[in-house]
mmCIF file of the N, C-alpha and C atoms, coordinates in Angstrom:
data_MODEL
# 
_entry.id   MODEL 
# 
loop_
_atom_site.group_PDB 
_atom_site.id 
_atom_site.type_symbol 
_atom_site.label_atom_id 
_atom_site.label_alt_id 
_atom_site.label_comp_id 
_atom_site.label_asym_id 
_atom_site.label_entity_id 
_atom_site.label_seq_id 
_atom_site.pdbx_PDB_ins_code 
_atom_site.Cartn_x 
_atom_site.Cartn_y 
_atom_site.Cartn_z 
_atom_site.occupancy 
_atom_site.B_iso_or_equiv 
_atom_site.pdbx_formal_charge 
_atom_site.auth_seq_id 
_atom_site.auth_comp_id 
_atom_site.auth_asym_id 
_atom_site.auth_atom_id 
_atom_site.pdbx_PDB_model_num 
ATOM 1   N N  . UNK A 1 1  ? 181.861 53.106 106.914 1.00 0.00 ? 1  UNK A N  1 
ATOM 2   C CA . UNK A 1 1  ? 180.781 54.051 106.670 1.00 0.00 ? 1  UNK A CA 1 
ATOM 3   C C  . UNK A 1 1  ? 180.790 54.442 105.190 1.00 0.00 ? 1  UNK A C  1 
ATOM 4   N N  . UNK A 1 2  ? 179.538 54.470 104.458 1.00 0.00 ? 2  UNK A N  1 
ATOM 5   C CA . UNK A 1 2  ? 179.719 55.180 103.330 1.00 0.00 ? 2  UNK A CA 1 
ATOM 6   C C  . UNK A 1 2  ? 179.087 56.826 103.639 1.00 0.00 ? 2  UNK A C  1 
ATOM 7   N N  . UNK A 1 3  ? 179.354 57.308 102.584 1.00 0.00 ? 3  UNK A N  1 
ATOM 8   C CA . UNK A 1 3  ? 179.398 58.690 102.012 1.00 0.00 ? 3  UNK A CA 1 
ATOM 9   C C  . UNK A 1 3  ? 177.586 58.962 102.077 1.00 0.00 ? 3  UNK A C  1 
ATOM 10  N N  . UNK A 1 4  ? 177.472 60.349 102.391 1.00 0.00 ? 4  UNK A N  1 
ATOM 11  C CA . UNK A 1 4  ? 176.245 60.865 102.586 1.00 0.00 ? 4  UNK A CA 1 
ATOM 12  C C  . UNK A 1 4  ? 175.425 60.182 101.549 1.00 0.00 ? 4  UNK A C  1 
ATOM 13  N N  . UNK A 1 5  ? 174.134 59.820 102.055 1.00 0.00 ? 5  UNK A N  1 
ATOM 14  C CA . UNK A 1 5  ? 173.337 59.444 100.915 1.00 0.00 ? 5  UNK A CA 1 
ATOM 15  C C  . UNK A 1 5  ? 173.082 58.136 100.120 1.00 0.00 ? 5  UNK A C  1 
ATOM 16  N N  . UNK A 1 6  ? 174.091 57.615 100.814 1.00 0.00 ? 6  UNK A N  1 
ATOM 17  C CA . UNK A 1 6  ? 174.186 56.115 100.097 1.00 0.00 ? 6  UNK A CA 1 
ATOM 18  C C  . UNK A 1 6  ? 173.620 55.334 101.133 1.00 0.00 ? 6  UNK A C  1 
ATOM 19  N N  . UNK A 1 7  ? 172.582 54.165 100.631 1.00 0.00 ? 7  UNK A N  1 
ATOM 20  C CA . UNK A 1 7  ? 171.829 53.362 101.881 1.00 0.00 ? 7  UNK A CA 1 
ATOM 21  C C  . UNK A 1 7  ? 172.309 52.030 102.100 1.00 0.00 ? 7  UNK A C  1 
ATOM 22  N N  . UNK A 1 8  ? 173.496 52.126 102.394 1.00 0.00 ? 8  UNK A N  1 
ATOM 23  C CA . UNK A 1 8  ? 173.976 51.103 103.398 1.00 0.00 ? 8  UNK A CA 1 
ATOM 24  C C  . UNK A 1 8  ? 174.489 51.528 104.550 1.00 0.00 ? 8  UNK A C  1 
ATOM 25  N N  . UNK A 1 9  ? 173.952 52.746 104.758 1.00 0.00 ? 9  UNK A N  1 
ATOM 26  C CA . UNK A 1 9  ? 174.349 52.786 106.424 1.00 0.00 ? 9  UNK A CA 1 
ATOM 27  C C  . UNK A 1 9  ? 173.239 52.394 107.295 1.00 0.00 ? 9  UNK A C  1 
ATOM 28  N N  . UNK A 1 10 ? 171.975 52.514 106.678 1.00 0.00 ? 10 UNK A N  1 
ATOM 29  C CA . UNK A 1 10 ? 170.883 51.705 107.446 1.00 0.00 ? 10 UNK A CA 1 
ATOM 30  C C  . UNK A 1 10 ? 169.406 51.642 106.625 1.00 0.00 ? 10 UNK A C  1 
ATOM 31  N N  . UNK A 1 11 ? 169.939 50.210 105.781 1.00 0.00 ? 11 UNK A N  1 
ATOM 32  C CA . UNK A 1 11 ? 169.067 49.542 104.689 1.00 0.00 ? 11 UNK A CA 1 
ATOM 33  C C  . UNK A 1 11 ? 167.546 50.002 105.242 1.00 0.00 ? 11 UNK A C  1 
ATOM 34  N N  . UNK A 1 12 ? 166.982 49.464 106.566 1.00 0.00 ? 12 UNK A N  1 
ATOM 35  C CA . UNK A 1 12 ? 165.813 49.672 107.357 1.00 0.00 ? 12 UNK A CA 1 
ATOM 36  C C  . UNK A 1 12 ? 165.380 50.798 107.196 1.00 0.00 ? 12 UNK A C  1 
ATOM 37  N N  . UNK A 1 13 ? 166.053 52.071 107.605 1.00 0.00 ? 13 UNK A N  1 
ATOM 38  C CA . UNK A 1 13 ? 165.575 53.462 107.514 1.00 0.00 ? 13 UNK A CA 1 
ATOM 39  C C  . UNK A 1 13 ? 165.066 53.965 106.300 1.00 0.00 ? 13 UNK A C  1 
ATOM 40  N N  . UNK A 1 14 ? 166.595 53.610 105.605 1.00 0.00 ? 14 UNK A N  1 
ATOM 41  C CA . UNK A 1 14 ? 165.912 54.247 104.091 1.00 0.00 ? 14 UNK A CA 1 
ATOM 42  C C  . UNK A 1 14 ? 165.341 53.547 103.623 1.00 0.00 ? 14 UNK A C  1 
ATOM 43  N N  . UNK A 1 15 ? 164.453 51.997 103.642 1.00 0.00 ? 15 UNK A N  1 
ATOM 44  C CA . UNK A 1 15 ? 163.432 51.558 103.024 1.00 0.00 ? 15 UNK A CA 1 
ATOM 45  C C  . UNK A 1 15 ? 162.039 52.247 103.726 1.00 0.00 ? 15 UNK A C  1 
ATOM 46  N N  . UNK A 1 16 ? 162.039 52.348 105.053 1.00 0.00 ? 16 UNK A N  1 
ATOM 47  C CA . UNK A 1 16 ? 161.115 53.064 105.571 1.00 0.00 ? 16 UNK A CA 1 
ATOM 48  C C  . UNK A 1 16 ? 161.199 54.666 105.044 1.00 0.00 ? 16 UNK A C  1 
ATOM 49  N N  . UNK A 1 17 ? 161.744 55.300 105.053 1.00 0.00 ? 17 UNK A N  1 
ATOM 50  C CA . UNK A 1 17 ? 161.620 56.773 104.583 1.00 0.00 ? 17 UNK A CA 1 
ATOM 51  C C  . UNK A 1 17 ? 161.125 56.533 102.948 1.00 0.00 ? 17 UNK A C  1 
ATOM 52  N N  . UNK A 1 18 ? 161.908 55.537 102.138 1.00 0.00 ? 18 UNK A N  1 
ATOM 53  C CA . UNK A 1 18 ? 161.242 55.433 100.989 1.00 0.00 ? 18 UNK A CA 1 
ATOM 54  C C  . UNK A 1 18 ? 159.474 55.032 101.275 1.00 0.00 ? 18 UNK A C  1 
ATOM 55  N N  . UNK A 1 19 ? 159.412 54.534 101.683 1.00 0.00 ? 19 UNK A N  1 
ATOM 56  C CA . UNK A 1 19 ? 157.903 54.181 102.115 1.00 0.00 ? 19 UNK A CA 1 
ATOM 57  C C  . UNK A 1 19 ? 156.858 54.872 102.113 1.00 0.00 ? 19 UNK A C  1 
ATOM 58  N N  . UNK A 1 20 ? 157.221 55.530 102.994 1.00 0.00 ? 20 UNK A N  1 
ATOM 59  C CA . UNK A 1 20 ? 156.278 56.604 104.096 1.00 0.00 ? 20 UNK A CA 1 
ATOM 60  C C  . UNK A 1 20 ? 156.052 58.019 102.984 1.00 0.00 ? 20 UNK A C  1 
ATOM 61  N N  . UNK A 1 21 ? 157.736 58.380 101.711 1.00 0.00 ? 21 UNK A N  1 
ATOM 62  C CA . UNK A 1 21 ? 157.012 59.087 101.039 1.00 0.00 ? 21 UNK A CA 1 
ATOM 63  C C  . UNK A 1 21 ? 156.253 58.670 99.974  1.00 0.00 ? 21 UNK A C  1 
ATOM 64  N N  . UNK A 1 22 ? 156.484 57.342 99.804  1.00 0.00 ? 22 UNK A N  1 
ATOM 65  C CA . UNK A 1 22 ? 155.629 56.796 98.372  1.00 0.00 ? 22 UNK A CA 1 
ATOM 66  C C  . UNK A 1 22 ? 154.217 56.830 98.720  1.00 0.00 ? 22 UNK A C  1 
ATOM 67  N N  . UNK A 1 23 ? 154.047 56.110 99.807  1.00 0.00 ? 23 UNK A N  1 
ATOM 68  C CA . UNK A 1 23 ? 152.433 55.785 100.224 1.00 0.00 ? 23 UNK A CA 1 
ATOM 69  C C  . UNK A 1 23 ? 152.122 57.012 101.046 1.00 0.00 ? 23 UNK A C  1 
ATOM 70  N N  . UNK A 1 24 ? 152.727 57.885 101.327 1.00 0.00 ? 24 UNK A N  1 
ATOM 71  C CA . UNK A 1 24 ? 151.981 58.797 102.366 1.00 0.00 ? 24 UNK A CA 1 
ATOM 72  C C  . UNK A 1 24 ? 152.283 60.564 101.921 1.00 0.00 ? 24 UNK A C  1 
ATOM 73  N N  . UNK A 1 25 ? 153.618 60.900 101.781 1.00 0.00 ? 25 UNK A N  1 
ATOM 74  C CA . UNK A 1 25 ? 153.920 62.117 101.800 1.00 0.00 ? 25 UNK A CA 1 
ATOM 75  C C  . UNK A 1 25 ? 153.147 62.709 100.632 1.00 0.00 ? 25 UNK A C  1 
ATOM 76  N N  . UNK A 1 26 ? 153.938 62.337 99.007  1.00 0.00 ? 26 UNK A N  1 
ATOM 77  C CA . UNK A 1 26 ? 153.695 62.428 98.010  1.00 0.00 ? 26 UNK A CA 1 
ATOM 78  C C  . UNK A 1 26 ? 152.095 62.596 97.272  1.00 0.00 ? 26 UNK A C  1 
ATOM 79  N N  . UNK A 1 27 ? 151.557 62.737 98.507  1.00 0.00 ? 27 UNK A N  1 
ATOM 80  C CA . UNK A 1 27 ? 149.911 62.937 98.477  1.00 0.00 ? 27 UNK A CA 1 
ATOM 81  C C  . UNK A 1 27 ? 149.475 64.281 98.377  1.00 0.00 ? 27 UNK A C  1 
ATOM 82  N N  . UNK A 1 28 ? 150.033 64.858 99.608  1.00 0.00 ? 28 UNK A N  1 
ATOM 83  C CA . UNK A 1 28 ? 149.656 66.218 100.070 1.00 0.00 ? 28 UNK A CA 1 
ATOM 84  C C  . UNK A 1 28 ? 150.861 67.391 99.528  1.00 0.00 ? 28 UNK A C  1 
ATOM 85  N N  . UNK A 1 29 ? 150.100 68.446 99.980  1.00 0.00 ? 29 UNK A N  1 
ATOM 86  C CA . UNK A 1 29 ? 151.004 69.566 100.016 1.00 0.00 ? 29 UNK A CA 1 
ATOM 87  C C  . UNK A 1 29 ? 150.505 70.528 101.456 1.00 0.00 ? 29 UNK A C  1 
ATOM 88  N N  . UNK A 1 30 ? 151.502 70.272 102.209 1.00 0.00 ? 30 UNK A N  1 
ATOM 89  C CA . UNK A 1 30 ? 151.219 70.854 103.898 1.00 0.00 ? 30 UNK A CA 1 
ATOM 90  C C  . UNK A 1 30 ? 151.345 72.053 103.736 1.00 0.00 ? 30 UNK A C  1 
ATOM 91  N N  . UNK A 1 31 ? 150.492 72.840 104.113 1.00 0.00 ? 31 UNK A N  1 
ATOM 92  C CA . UNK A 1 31 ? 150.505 74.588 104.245 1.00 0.00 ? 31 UNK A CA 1 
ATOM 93  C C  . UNK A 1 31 ? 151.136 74.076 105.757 1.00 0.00 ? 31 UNK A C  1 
ATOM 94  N N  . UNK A 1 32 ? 151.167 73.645 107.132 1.00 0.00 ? 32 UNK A N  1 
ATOM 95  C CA . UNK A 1 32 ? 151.954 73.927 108.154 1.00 0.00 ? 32 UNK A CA 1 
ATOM 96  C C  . UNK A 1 32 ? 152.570 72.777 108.196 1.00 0.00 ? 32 UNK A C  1 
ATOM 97  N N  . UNK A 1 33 ? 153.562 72.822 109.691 1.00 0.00 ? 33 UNK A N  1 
ATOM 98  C CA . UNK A 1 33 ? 154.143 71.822 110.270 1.00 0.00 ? 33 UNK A CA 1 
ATOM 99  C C  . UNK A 1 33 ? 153.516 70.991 110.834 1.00 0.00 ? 33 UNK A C  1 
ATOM 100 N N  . UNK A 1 34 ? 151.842 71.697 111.589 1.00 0.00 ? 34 UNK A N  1 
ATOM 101 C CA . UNK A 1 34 ? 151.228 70.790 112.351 1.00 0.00 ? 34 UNK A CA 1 
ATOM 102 C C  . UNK A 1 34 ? 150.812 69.895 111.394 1.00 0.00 ? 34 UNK A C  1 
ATOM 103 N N  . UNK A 1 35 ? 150.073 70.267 110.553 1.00 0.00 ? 35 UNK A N  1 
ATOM 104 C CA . UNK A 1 35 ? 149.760 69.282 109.753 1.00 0.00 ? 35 UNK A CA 1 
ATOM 105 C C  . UNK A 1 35 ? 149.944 68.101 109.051 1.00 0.00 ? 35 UNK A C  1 
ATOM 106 N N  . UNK A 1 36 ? 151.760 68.477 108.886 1.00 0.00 ? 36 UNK A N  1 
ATOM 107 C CA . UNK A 1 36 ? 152.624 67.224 108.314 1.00 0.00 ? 36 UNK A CA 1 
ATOM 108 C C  . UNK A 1 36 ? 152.743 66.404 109.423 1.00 0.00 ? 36 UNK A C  1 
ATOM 109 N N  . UNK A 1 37 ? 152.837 67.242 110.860 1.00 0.00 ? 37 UNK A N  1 
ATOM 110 C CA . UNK A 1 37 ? 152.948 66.346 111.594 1.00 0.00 ? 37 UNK A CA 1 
ATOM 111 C C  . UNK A 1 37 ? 152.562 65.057 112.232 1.00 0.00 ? 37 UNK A C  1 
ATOM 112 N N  . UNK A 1 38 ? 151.258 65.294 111.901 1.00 0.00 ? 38 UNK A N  1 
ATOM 113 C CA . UNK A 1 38 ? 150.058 64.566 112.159 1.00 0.00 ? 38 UNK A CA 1 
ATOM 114 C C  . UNK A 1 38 ? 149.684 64.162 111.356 1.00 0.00 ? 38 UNK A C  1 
ATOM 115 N N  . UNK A 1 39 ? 149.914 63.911 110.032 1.00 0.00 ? 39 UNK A N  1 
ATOM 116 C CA . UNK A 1 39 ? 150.144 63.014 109.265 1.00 0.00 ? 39 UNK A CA 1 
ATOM 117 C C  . UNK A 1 39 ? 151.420 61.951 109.328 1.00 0.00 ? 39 UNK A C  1 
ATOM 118 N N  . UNK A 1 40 ? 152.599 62.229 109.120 1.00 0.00 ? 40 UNK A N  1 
ATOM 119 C CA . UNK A 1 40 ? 153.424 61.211 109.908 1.00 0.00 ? 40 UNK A CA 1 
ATOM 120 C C  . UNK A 1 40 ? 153.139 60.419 110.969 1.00 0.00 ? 40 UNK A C  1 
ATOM 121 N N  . UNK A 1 41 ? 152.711 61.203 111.868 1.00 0.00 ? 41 UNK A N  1 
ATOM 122 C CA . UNK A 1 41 ? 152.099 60.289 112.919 1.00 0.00 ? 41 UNK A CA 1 
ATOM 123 C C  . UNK A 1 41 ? 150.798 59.306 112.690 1.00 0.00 ? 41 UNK A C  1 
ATOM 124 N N  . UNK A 1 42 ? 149.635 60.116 112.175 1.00 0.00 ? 42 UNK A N  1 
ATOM 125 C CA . UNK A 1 42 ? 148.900 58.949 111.741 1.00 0.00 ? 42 UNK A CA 1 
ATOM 126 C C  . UNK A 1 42 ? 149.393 57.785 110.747 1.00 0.00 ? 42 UNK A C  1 
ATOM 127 N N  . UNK A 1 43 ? 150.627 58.336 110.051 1.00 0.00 ? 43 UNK A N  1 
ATOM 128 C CA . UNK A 1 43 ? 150.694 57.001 108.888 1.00 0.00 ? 43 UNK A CA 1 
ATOM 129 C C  . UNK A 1 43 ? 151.461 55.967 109.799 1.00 0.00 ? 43 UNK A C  1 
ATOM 130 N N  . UNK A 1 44 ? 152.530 56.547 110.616 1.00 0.00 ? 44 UNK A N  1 
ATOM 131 C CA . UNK A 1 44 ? 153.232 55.610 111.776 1.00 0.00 ? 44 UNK A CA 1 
ATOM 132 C C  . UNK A 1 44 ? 152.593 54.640 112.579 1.00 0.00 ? 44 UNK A C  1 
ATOM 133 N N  . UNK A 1 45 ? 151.660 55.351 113.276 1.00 0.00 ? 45 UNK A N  1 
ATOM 134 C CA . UNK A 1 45 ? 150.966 54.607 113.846 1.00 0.00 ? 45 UNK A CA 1 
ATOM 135 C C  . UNK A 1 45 ? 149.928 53.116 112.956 1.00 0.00 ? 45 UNK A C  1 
ATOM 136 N N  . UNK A 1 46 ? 149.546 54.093 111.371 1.00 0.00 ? 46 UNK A N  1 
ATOM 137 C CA . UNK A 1 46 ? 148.617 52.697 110.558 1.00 0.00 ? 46 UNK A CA 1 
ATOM 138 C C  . UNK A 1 46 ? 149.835 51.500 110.326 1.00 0.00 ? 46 UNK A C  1 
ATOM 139 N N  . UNK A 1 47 ? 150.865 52.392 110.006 1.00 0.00 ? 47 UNK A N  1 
ATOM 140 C CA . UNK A 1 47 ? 152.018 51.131 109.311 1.00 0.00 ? 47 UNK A CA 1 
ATOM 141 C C  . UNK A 1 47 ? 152.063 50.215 110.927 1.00 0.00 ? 47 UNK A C  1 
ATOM 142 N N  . UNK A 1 48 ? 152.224 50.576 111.833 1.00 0.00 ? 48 UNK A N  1 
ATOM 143 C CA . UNK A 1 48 ? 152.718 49.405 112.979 1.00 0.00 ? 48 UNK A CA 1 
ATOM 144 C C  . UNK A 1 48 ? 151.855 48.406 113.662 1.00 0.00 ? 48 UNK A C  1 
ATOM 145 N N  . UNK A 1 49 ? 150.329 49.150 113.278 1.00 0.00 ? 49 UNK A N  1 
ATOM 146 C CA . UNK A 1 49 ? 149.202 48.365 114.332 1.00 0.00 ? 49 UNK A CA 1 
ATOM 147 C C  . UNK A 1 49 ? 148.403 47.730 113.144 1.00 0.00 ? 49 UNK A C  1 
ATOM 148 N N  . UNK A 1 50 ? 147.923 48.300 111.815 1.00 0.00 ? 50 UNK A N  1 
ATOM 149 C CA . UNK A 1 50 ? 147.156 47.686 110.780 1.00 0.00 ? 50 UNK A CA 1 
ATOM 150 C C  . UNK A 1 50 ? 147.420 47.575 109.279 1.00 0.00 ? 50 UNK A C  1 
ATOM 151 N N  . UNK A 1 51 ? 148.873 48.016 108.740 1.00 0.00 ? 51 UNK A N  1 
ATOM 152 C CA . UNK A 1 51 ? 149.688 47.674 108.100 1.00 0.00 ? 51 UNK A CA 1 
ATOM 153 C C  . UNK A 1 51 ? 150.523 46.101 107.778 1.00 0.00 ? 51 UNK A C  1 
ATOM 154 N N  . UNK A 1 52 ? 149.382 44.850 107.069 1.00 0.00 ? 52 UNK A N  1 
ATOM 155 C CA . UNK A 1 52 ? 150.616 43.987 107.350 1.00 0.00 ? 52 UNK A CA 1 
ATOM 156 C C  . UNK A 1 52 ? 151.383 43.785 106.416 1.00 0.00 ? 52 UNK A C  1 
ATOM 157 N N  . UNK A 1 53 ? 152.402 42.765 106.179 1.00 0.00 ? 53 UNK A N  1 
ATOM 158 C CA . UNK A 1 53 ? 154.109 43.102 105.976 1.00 0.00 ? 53 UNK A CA 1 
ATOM 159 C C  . UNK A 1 53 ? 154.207 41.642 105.481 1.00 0.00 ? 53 UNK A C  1 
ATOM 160 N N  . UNK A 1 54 ? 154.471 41.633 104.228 1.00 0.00 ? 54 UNK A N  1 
ATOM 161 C CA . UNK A 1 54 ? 154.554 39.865 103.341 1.00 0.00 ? 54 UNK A CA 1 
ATOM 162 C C  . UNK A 1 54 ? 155.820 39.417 104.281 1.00 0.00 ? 54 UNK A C  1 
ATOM 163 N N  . UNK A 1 55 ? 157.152 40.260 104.725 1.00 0.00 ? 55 UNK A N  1 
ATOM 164 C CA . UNK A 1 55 ? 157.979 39.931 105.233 1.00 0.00 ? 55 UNK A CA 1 
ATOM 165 C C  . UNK A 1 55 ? 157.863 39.362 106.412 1.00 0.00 ? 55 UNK A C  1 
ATOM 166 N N  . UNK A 1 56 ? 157.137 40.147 106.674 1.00 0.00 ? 56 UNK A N  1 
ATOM 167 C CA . UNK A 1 56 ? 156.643 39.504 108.481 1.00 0.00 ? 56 UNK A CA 1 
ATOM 168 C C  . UNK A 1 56 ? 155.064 38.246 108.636 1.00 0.00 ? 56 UNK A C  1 
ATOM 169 N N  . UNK A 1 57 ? 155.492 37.545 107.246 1.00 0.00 ? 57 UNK A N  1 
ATOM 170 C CA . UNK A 1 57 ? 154.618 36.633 107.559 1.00 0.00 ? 57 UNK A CA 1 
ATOM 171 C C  . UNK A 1 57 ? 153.077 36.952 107.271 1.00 0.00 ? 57 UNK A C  1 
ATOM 172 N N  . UNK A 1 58 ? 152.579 38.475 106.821 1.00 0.00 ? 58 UNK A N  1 
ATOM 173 C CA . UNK A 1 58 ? 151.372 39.137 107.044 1.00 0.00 ? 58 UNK A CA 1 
ATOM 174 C C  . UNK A 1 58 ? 150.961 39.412 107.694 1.00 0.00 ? 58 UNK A C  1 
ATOM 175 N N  . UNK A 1 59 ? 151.718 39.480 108.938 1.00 0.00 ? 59 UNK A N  1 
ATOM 176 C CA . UNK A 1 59 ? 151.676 40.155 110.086 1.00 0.00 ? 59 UNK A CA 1 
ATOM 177 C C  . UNK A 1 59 ? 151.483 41.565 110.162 1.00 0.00 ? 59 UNK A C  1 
ATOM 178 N N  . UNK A 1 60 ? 150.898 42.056 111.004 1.00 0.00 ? 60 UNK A N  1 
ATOM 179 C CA . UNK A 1 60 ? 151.513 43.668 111.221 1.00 0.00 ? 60 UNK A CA 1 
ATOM 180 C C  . UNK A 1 60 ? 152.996 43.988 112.408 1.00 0.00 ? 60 UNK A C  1 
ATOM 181 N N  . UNK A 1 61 ? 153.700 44.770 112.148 1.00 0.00 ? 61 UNK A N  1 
ATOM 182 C CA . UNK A 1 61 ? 154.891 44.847 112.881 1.00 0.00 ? 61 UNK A CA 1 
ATOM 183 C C  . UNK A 1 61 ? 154.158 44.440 114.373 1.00 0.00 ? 61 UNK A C  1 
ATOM 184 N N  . UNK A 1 62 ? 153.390 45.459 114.959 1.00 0.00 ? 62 UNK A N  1 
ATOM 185 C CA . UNK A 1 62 ? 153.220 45.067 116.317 1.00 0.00 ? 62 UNK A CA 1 
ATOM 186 C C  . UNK A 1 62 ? 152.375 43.575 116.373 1.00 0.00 ? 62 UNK A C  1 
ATOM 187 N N  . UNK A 1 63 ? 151.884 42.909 115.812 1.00 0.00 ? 63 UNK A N  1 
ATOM 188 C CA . UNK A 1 63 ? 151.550 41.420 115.862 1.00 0.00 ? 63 UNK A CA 1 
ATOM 189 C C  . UNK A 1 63 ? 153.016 40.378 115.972 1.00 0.00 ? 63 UNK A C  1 
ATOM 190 N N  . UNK A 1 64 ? 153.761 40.698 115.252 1.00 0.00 ? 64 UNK A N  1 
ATOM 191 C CA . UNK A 1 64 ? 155.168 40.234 115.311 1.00 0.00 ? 64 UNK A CA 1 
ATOM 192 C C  . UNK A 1 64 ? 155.975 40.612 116.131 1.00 0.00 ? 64 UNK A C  1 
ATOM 193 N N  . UNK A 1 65 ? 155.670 41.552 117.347 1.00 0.00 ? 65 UNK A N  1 
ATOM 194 C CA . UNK A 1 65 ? 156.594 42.029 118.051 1.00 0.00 ? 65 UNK A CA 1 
ATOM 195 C C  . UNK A 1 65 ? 155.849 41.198 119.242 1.00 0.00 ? 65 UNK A C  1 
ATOM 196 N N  . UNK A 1 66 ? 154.489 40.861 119.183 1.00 0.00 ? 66 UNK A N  1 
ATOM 197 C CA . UNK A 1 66 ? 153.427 40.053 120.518 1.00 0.00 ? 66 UNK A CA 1 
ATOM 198 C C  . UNK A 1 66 ? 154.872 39.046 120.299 1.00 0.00 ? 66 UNK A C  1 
ATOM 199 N N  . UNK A 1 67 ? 154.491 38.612 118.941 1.00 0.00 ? 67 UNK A N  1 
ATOM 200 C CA . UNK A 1 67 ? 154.641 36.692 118.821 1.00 0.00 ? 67 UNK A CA 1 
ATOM 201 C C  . UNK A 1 67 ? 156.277 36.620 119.321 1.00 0.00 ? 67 UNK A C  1 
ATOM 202 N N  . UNK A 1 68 ? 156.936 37.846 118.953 1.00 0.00 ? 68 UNK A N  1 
ATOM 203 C CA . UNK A 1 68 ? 158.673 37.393 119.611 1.00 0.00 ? 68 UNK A CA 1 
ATOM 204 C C  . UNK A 1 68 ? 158.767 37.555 120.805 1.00 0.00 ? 68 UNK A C  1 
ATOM 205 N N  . UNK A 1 69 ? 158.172 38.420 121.437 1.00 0.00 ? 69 UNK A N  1 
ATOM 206 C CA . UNK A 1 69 ? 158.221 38.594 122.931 1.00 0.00 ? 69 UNK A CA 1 
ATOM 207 C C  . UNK A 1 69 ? 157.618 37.566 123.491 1.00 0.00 ? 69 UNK A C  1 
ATOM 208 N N  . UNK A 1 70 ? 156.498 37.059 123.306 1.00 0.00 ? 70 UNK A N  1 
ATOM 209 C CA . UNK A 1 70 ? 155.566 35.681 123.609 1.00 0.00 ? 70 UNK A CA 1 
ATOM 210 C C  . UNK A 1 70 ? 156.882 34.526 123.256 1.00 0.00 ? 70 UNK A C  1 
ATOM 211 N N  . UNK A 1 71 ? 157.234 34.696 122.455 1.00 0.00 ? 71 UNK A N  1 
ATOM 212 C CA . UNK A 1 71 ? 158.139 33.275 122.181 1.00 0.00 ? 71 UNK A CA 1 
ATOM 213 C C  . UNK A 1 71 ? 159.351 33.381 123.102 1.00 0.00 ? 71 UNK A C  1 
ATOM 214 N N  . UNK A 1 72 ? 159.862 34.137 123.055 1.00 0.00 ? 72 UNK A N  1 
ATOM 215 C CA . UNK A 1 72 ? 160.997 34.560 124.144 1.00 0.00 ? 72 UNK A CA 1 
ATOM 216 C C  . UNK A 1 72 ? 161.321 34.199 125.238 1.00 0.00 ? 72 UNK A C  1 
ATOM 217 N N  . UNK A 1 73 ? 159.613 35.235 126.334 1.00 0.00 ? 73 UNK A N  1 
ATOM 218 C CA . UNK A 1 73 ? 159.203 34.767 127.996 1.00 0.00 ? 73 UNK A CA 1 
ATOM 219 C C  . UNK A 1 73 ? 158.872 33.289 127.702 1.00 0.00 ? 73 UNK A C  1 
ATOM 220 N N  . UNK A 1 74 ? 158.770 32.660 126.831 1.00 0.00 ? 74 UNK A N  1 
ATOM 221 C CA . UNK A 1 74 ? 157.741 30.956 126.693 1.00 0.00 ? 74 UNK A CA 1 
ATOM 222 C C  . UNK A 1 74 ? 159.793 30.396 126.665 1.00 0.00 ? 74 UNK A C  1 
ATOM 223 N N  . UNK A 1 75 ? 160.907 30.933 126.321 1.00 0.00 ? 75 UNK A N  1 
ATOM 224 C CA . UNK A 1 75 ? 162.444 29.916 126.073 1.00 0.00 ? 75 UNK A CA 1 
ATOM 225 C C  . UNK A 1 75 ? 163.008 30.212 127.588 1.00 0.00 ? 75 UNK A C  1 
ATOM 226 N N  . UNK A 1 76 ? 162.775 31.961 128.298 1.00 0.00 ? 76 UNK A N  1 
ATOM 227 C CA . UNK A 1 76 ? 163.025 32.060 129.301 1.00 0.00 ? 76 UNK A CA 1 
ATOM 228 C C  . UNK A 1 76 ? 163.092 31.339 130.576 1.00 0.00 ? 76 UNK A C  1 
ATOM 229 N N  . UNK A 1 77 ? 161.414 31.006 130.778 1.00 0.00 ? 77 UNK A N  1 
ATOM 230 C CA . UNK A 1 77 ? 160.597 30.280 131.910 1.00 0.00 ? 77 UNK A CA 1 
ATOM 231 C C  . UNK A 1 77 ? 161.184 28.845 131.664 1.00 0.00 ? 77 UNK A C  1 
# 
């Protein structure tokens, strides 16, 4: 384990938290909670369904989550 703060305890997260405040937080200034809230949530939801991802091929995450599960049940059967 490293020491608070350092991102190798989970490369994924903290590239996503870097993310979410570059393209999303760093916009606003929330007078409430509801508000931030529902912003997180709307940006969550754009990043997974119409967000695509050079990594993932240009995919969007949930297009890449069809094609592994599709490929999967297709090695299963």
């Amino acid at each position: 384990m490293s020491r608070k703060g350092n991102c190798w305890d989970n490369p994924v997260a903290e590239s996503f938290f870097k993310t979410i405040k570059y393209e999303c937080l760093n916009r606003y200034k929330f007078k409430c909670y509801i508000n931030f809230n529902n912003t997180i949530e709307e940006y969550i939801n754009w990043y997974n369904i119409e967000r695509i991802h050079s990594s993932l091929g240009y995919l969007t995450p949930l297009e890449m989550e069809m094609e592994l599960k599709e490929s999967f049940y297709k090695n299963v059967a």
